[in-house]
N, C-alpha and C positions, 0 to 999 in steps of 0.2 A: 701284186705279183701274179704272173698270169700262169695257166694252168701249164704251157709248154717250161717256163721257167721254174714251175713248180715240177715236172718231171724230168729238169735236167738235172733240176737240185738231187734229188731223190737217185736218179741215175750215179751222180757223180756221188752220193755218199755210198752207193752200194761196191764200187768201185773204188772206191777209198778203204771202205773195210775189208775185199777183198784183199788188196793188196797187201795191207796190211798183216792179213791173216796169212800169206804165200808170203810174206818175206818172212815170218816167223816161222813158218814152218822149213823153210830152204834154210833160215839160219837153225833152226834144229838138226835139219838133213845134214849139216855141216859137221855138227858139232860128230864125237866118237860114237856111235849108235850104245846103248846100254842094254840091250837084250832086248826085254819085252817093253821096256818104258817108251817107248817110240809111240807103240802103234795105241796104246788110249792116252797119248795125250793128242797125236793127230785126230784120234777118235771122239775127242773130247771140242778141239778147234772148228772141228765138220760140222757138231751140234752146235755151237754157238756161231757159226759164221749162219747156218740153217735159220735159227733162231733171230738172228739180225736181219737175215733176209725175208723171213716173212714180215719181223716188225715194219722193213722198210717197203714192205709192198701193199701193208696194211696204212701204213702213211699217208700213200699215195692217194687216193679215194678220199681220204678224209683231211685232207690238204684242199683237194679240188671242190669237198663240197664247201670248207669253208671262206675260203675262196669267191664261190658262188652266191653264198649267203651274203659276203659280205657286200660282192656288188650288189644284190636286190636290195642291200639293204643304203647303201651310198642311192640307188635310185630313186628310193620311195623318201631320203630326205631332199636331194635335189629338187626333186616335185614337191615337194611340202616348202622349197625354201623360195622358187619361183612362186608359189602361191600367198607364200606369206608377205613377199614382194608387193605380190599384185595388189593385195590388202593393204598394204602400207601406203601405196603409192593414192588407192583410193579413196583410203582414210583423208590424207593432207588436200584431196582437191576438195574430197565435203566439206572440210574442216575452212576452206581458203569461200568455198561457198557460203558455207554460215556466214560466214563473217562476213561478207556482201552483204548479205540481207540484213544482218544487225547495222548498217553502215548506213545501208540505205533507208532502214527506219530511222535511224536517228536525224538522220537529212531531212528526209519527210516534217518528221515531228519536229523539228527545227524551225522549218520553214512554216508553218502551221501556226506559229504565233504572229498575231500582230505584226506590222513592220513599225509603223506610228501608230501612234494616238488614234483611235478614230476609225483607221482602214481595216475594212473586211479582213477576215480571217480565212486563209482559204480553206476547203476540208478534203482529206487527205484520206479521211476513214474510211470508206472504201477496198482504199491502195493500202493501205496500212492495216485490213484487216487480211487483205490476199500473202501480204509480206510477211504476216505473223504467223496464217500458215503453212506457208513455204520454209520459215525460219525453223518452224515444229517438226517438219518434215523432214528439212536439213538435219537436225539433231537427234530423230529416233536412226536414218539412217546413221549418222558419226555411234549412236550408240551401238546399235547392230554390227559395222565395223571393225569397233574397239571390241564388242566381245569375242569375233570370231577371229582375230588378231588376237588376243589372249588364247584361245583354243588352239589354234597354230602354233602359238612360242610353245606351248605346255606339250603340245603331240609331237613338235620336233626334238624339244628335251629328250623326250621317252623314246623317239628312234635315236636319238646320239648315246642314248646309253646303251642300246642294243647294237649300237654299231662298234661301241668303244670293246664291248663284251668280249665281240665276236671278230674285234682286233686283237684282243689281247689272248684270244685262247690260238689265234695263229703265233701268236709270239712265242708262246708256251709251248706250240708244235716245232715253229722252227730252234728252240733252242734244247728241246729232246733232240732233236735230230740231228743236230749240231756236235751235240754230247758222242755221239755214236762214231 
């Protein structure tokens, strides 16, 4: 709800109770006057239309800031959810990495045996010791990753519940103000 919709809303409840309070009072003015009973129960409807109208202008402010909260707060998970994104996506290409290099040793070390009886052995160790650690390397980064993808899900948890919070105490405003 945007802040212009939030002071129409406001506008039209102040508005609403007005009128309300002028047709009761013109249906009073109607009724046979009783002497003095007129003028404090008018004097009575002034103080509470008074009273309504500060609540509803005390609303206002406190509508817009949470409002405001609530964007900064929708912002700072959209940025935490693009990020957690980004993590994910760069988790599965280590992950697709690893797995080459485990693929590719096992090729190596495959071929590294005998083909017959007799023929040379080629040697592979070398290449197979550069692949082991690249394979190492592959997997401290996948672990670094997964942790800071674990850190990500737990920090957007904790803004979704500060979002949900500071959804639900607008709900609580607009259904005061509803009341009214």
């Amino acid at each position: 709800m945007t802040a212009n919709q939030m002071r129409g809303l406001v506008a039209a409840a102040v508005i609403v109770i007005g009128a309300g309070a002028l047709g009761r009072v013109s249906g009073q003015a109607r009724e046979p006057a009783r002497g003095d009973d007129v003028l404090p129960a008018l004097l009575a409807e002034v103080k509470g239309l008074r009273a309504a109208m500060e609540q509803m202008s005390s609303a206002g402010p406190r509508v817009q800031l949470f409002v405001g909260r609530l964007q900064l707060q929708e912002t700072r998970m959209n940025g935490m959810i693009r990020r957690l994104d980004t993590v994910r996506d760069t988790l599965a290409s280590a992950r697709r990495e690893l797995e080459g290099f485990k693929n590719a040793q096992k090729m190596m070390e495959g071929q590294g045996e005998p083909q017959a009886p007799g023929e040379p052995k080629e040697d592979w160790g070398p290449i197979l010791g550069g692949m082991k650690k690249q394979a190492e390397a592959a997997q401290a980064n996948i672990d670094r990753l997964a942790a800071e993808e674990a850190q990500l899900t737990q920090d957007l948890t904790v803004e979704q519940a500060r979002w949900i919070d500071i959804n639900q105490r607008l709900d609580e405003l607009e259904r005061a103000l509803a009341k009214r």
